[in-house]
FIMIMI-808933 format. One line per 5 residues: number of its first residue (from 1); their letters; for each residue x, y, z of C-alpha. Coordinates in Angstrom, 1 decimal. Example, Ala and Ser with C-alpha at 12.3 -4.5 7.8 and 13.67 -1.06 7.14 Angstrom:
2
1 = as = 12.3,-4.5,7.8; 13.7,-1.1,7.1
! end
This chain:
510
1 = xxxxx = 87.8,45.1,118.7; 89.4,43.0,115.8; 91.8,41.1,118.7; 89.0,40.6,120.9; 86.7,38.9,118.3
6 = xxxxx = 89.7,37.5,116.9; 90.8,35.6,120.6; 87.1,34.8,120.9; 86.9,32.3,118.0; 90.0,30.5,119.0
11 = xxxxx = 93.4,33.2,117.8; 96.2,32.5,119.5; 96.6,35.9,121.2; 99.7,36.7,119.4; 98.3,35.8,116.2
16 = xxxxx = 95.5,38.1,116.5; 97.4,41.0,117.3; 99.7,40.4,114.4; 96.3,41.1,112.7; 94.5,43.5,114.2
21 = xxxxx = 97.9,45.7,114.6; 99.5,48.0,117.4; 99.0,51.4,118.1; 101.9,53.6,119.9; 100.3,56.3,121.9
26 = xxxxx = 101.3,59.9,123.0; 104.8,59.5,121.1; 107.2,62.8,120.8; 108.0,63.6,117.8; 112.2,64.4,117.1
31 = xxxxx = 114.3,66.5,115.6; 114.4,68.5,112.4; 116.6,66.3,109.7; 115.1,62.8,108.4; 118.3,61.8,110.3
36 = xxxxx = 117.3,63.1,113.5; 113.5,62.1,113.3; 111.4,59.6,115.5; 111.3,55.8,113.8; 107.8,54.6,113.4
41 = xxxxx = 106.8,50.8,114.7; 103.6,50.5,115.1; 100.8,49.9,112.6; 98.5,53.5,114.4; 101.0,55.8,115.6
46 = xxxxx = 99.8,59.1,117.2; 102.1,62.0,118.2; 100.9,64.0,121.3; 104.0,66.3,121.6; 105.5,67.5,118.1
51 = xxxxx = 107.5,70.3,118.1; 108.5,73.2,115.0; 110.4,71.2,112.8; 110.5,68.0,114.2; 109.0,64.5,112.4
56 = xxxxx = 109.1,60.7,112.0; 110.4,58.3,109.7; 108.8,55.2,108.0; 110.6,52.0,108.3; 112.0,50.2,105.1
61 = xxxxx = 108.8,47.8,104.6; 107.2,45.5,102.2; 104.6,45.6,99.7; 101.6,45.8,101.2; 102.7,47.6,104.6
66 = xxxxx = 100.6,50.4,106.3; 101.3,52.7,108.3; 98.6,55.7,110.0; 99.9,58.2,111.9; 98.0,61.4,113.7
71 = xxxxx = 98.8,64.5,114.5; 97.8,65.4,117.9; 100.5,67.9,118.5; 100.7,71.6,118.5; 102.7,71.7,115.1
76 = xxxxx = 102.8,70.3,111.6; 104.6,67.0,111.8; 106.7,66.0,109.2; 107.1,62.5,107.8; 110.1,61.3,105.9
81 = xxxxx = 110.5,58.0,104.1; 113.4,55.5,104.7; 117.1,56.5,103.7; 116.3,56.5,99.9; 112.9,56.3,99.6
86 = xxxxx = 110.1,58.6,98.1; 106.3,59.4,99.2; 104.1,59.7,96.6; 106.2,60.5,93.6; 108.1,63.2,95.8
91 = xxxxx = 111.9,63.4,95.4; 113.9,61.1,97.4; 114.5,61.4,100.8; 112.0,64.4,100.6; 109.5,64.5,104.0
96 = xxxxx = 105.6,65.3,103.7; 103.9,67.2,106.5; 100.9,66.9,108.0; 99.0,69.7,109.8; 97.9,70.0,113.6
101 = xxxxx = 94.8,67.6,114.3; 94.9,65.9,111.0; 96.0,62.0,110.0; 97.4,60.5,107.2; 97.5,56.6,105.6
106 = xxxxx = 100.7,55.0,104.0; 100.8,51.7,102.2; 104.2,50.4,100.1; 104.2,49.4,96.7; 107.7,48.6,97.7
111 = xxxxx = 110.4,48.5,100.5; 111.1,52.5,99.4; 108.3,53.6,97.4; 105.8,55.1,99.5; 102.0,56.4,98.5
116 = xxxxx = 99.4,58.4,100.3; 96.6,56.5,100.3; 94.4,58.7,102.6; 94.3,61.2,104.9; 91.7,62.9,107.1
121 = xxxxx = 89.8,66.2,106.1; 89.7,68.5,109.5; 86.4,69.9,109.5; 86.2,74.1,110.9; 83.3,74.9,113.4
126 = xxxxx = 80.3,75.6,112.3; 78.1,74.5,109.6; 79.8,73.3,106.6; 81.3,70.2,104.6; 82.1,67.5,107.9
131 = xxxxx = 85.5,66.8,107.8; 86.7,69.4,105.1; 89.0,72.8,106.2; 88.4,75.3,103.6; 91.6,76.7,104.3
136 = xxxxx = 93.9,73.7,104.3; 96.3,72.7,101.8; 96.0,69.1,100.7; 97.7,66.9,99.3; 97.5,65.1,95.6
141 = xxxxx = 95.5,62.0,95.6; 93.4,62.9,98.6; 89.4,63.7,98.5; 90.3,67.2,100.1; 92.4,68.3,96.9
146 = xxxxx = 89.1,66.7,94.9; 86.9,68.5,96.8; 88.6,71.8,96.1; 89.3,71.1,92.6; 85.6,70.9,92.1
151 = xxxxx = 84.6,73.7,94.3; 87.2,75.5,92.4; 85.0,75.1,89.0; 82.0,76.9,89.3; 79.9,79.1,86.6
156 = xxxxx = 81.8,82.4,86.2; 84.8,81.4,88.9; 88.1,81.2,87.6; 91.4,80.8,89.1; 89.8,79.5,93.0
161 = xxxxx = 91.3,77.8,95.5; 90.8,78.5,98.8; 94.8,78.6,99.6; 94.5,82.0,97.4; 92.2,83.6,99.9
166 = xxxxx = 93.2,82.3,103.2; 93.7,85.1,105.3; 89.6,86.1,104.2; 88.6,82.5,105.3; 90.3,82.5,108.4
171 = xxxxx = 88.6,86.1,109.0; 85.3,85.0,108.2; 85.7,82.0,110.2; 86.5,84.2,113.3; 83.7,86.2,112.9
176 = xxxxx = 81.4,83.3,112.6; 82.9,82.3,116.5; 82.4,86.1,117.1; 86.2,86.4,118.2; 87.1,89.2,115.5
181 = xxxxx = 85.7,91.3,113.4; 87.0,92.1,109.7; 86.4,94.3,106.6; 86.3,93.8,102.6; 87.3,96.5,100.4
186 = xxxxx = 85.3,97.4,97.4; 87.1,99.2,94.9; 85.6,100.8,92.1; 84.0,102.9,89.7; 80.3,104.1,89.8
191 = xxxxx = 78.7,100.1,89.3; 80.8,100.0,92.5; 79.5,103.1,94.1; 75.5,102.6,93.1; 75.2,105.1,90.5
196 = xxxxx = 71.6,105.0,89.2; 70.5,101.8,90.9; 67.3,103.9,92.0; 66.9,105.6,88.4; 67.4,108.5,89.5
201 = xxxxx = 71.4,109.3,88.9; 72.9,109.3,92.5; 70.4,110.1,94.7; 70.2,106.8,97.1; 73.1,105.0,95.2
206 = xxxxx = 75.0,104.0,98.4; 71.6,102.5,100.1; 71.1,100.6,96.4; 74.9,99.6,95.5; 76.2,96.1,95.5
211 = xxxxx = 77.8,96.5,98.0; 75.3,97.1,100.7; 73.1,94.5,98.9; 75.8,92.2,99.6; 75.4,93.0,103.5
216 = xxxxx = 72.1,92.3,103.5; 72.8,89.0,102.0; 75.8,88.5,105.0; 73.3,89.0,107.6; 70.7,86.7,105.8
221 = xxxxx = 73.2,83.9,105.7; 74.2,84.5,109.6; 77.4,86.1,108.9; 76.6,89.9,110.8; 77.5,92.3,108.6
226 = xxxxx = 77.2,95.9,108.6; 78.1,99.4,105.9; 78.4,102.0,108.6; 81.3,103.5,107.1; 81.8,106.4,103.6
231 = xxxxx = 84.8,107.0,102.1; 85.8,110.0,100.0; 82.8,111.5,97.7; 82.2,109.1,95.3; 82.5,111.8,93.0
236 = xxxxx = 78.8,112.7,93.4; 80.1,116.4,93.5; 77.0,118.7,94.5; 74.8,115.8,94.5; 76.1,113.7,97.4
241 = xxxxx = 74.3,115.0,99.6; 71.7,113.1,97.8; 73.9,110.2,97.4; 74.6,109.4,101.0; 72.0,111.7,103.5
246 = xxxxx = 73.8,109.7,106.7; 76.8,112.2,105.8; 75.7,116.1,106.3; 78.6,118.6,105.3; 78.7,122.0,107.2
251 = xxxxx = 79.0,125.2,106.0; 82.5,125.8,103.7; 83.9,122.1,103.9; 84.6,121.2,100.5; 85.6,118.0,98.5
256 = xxxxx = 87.4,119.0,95.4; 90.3,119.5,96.5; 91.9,116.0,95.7; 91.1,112.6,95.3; 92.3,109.4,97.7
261 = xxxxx = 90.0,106.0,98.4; 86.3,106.9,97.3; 86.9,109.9,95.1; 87.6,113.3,96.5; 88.4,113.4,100.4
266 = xxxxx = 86.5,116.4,102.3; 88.6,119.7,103.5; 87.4,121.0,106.6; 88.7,124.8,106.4; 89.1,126.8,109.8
271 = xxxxx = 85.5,128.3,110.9; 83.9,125.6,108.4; 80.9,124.0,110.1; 80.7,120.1,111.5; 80.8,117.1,109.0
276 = xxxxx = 78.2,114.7,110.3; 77.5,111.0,110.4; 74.6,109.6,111.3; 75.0,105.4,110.3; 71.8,104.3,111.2
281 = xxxxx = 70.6,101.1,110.5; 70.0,100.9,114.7; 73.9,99.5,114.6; 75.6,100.3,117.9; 78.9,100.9,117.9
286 = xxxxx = 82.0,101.9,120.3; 84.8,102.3,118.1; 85.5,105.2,115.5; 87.9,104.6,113.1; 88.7,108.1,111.1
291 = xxxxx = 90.7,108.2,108.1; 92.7,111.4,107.7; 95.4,112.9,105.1; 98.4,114.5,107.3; 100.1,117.0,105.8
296 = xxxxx = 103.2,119.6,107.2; 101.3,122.1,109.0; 97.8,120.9,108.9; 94.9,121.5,112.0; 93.2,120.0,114.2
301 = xxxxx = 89.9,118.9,115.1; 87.6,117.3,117.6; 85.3,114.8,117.6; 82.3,114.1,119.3; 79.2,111.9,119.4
306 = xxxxx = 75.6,113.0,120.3; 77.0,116.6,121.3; 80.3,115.2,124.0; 83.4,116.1,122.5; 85.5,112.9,123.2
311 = xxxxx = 88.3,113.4,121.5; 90.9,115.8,119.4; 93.1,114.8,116.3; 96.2,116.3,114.9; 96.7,116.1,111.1
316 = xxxxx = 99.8,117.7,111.8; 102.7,115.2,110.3; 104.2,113.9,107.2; 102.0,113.7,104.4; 99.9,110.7,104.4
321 = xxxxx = 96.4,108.5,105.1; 96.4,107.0,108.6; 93.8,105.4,110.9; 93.1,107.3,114.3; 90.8,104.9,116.5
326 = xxxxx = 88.9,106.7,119.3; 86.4,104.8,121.9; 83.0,105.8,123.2; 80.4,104.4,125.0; 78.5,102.0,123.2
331 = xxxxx = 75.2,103.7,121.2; 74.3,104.6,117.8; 74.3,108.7,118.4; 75.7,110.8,115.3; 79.6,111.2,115.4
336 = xxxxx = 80.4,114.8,114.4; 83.9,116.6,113.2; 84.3,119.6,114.0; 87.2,121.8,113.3; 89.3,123.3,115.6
341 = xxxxx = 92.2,125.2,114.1; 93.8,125.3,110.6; 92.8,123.0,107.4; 92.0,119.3,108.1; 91.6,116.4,105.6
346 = xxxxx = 88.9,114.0,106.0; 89.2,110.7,103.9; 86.7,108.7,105.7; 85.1,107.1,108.7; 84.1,103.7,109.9
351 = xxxxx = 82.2,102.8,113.2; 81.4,99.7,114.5; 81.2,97.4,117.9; 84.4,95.6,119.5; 81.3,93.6,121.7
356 = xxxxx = 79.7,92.5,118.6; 82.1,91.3,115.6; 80.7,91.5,112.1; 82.1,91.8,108.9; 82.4,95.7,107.7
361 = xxxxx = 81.7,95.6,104.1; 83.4,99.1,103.1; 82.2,100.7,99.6; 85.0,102.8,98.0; 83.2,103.1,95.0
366 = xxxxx = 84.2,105.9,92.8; 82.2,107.0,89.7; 84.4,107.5,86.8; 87.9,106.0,88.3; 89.7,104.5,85.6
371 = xxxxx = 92.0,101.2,86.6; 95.1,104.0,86.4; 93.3,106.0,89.0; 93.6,103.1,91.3; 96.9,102.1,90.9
376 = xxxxx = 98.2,105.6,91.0; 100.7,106.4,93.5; 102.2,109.8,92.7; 100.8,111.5,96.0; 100.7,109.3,99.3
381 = xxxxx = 97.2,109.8,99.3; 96.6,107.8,95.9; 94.4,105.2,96.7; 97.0,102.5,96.2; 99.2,103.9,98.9
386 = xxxxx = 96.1,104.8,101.0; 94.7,101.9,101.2; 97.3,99.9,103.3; 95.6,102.7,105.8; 92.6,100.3,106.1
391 = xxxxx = 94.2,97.2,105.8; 91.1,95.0,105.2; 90.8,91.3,105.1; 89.5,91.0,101.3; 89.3,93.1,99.0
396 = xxxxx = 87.5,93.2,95.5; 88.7,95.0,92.6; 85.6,95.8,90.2; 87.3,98.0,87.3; 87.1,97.8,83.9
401 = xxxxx = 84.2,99.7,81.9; 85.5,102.6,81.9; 88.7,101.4,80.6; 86.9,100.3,78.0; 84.7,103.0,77.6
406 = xxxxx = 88.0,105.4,77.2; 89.5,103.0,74.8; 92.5,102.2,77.7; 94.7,99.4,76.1; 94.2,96.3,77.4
411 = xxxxx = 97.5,95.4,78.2; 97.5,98.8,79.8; 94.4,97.9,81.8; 96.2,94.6,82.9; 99.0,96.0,84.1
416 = xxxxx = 97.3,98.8,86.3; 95.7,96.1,87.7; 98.8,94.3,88.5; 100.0,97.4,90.2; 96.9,97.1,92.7
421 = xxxxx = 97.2,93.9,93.3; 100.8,94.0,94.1; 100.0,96.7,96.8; 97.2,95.6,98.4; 98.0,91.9,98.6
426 = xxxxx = 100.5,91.7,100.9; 97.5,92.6,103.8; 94.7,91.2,101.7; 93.0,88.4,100.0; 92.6,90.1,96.5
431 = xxxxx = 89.3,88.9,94.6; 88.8,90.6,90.5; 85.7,90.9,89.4; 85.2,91.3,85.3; 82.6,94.1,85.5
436 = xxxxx = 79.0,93.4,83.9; 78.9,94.2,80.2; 77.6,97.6,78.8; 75.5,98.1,76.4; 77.3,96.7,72.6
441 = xxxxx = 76.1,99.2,70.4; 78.3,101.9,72.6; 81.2,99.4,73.3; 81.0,95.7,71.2; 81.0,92.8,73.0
446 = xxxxx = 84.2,91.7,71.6; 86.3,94.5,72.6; 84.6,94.1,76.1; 85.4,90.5,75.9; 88.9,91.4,75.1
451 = xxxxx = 89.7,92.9,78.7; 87.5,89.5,80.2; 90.1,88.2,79.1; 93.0,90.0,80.0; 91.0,90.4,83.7
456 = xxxxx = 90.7,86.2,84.0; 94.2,85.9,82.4; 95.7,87.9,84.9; 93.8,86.1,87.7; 95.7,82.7,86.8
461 = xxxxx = 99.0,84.7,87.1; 98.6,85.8,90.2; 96.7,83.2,92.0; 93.7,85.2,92.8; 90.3,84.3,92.2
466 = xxxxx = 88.2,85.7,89.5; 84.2,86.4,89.5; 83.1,86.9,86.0; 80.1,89.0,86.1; 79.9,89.4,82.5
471 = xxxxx = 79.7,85.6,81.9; 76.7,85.8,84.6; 74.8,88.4,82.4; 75.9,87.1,79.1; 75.8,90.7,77.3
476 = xxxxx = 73.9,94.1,78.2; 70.8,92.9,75.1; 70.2,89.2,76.9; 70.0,90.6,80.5; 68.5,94.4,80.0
481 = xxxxx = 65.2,92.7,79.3; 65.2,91.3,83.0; 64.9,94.8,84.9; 68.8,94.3,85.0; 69.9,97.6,83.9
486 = xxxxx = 69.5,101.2,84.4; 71.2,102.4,81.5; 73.9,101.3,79.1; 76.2,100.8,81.9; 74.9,100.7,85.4
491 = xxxxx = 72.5,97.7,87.4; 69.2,98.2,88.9; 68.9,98.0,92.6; 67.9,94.3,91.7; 70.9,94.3,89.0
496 = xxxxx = 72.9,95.1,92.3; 71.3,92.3,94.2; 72.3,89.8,91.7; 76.2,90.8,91.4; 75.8,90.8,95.1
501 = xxxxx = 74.8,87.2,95.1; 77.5,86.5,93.0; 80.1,87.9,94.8; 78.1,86.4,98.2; 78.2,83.1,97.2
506 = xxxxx = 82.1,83.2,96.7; 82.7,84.5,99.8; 80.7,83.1,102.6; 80.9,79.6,100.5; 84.2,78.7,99.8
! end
């Protein structure tokens, strides 16, 4: 376009492609050394064909010079400056790399010193910032960086970046193309589990908790969600029947017997009657994903839904949680364990559809787990050696009052929480949340500041992002007065709606 108007008002040719520039098109990228890489000529280069490793170089140029190169291949290109020269401040000789559909701008301030002047922001399907990838990496100097810097700031977020939680955002991105389905983990204590969110201690917590609130909110923002899952008791004891009615317990199965992920995981003795689920919520599903303890010498049982046995599982093996997956036809009947010979240990269940992907937002609440309960891993079962069992896609860690409440140290309370972290994130994006304040005339609001503290502190060490509820409510006096609380220490069904949001807004908005 700038030649062809250029030659219209008299340019010699030549002259006006001196101005407008060239462009090199479908070029190969080479090698894997700055050695070994492709030499750049023209002013727009684009690489079709750029394999692991291999790059260009920039020429040695003049002040002034620019170069634009894009990455068309089906690997990061890397780019290296001339023998002896830097990009950007780097060191010398030292390549930057750009990623797969992306495109970058050089200018010179000098024959070897190289800056980035620009480069473009690849925009993810779906609604959303044009041009800006949540989940890339950007360089200094560039908007994207900017853009994440700022996003990075917001009212009780600390320690964001979205390079922190990239396996989540790459999740949530496949669900939103319905390619994949994926879970979040909600660890806790009883704010977790829904304790008293109807006023009424436990009966309907689970329906009222935070975290199926925060489902809600999934499936109001487009992202399908669903909470057909239970794990462990919660530590309701006799009252969870109360707690969760989709879960029925038959005659002599007991959960007392020892605690894993939710509290105390159900025993299913021989003769014992069925343990029922019924999800509900009119969610189909075709896939049953049951969470057992094995032990040496443990039974058997089958499993069935609406009444047709379809399967039988052994918990005969080395002590430990593990996922069995079984497949039945696609409905929404009641799945029902049943067992068949010896002692079996249930830790939980999750169904959902493989037709249909959705985001399954598991609650593992557990009322009165401690941050030592969780990080705990005497017995395989502890829930930080359980939960690699489940493997999910993000997890939030919501402990702290009762740390506080049993007068934990802090530094104590940090370093359990280091311990959870360190187990769960090698499989997960790991998200803390500083729990919402209790009341101050039971626990001041400086000692409950103190583990804030420790909670954000401990966020910036270990690069994972921090929601800080208790910033939200400000203390238990300035927010009790808005139908926030139940009690000294746990929310209102709409006190669970608004730590939903919180936690909402982080995660479907990153």
């Amino acid at each position: 376009m700038i030649s062809r108007n250029l030659t219209g008002t008299g340019f010699p040719p030549l002259a006006a492609q001196a101005i407008a520039g060239t462009v090199n098109d479908g070029l190969t990228a080479t090698g894997t050394t700055q050695a070994t890489a492709l030499l750049i000529s023209g002013d727009l280069n684009v690489f079709s064909t750029v394999a692991s490793g291999a790059g260009c170089i920039l020429p040695v140029g003049g002040e002034n010079d620019t170069y634009s190169i894009i990455n068309d291949g089906a690997n990061a290109l890397l780019i290296y400056p001339p023998l002896g020269g830097t990009i950007s401040g780097g060191a010398v000789n030292a390549s930057i790399s750009i990623a797969v559909s992306d495109s970058i701008q050089l200018t010179y301030q000098s024959s070897l010193s190289i800056r980035v002047i620009g480069n473009s922001l690849t925009g993810p399907s779906g609604a959303g910032l044009v041009g800006y990838d949540f989940t890339s990496t950007y360089p200094d100097n560039t908007v994207g960086i900017e853009l994440q810097n700022l996003r990075a700031h917001r009212h009780g977020v600390y320690s964001y970046y979205a390079s922190y939680v990239k396996r989540w955002l790459l999740s949530l991105a496949a669900v939103r193309n319905l390619s994949s389905s994926a879970s979040i983990a909600c660890i806790g204590d009883s704010t977790t589990m829904g304790y008293n969110a109807s006023g009424a201690g436990y009966t309907d917590g689970r329906i009222y908790s935070f975290p199926t609130a925060m489902r809600n909110l999934f499936n109001f923002a487009g992202v399908a969600a669903q909470s057909n899952s239970f794990f462990g008791d919660s530590n309701a004891g006799v009252d969870y029947a109360t707690y969760d009615p989709r879960v029925t317990l038959g005659a002599g199965i007991t959960h007392n017997g020892g605690t894993s992920l939710g509290g105390f995981f159900f025993s299913l003795p021989p003769a014992s009657g069925a343990l029922n689920f019924a999800p509900g919520n009119g969610d189909t599903f075709d896939r049953i994903d049951i969470y057992i303890l094995n032990t040496v010498g443990g039974g058997t049982f089958d499993v069935d839904v609406g009444g047709a046995t379809i399967a039988n599982i052994s918990t005969n093996a080395t002590r430990g949680v593990v996922k069995n997956t079984v497949s039945c036809a696609a409905g929404s009947s009641q799945v029902n364990l049943t067992n068949a010979s010896g002692t079996c240990l249930i830790v939980g269940v999750n169904v959902y559809s493989t037709l249909a992907p959705a985001v399954a937002i598991l609650n593992m609440g557990w009322s009165g787990s401690t941050s030592g309960d969780w990080s705990r891993t005497t017995f395989p079962e502890d829930p930080a050696n359980a939960i690699s069992a489940v493997n999910p896609e993000a997890t939030l860690i919501n402990l702290g009052i009762n740390d506080w409440v049993a007068g934990t140290a802090v530094a104590t309370t940090k370093a359990n929480l280091l311990s959870i972290i360190n187990e769960v994130r090698p499989y997960s994006a790991v998200y803390l949340v500083v729990p919402i304040p209790s009341e101050e005339s039971l626990i001041p609001l400086a000692t409950q500041k103190l583990y804030r503290d420790a909670i954000i502190e401990l966020g910036y060490e270990q690069s994972c992002p921090v929601i800080d509820l208790m910033e939200r409510r400000e203390s238990w006096a300035s927010s009790n007065s808005f139908n926030l609380y139940s009690d000294s220490y746990h929310a209102t069904t709409f006190g669970n709606i608004d730590v939903a949001q919180a936690l909402a807004e982080l995660l479907l908005n990153p």
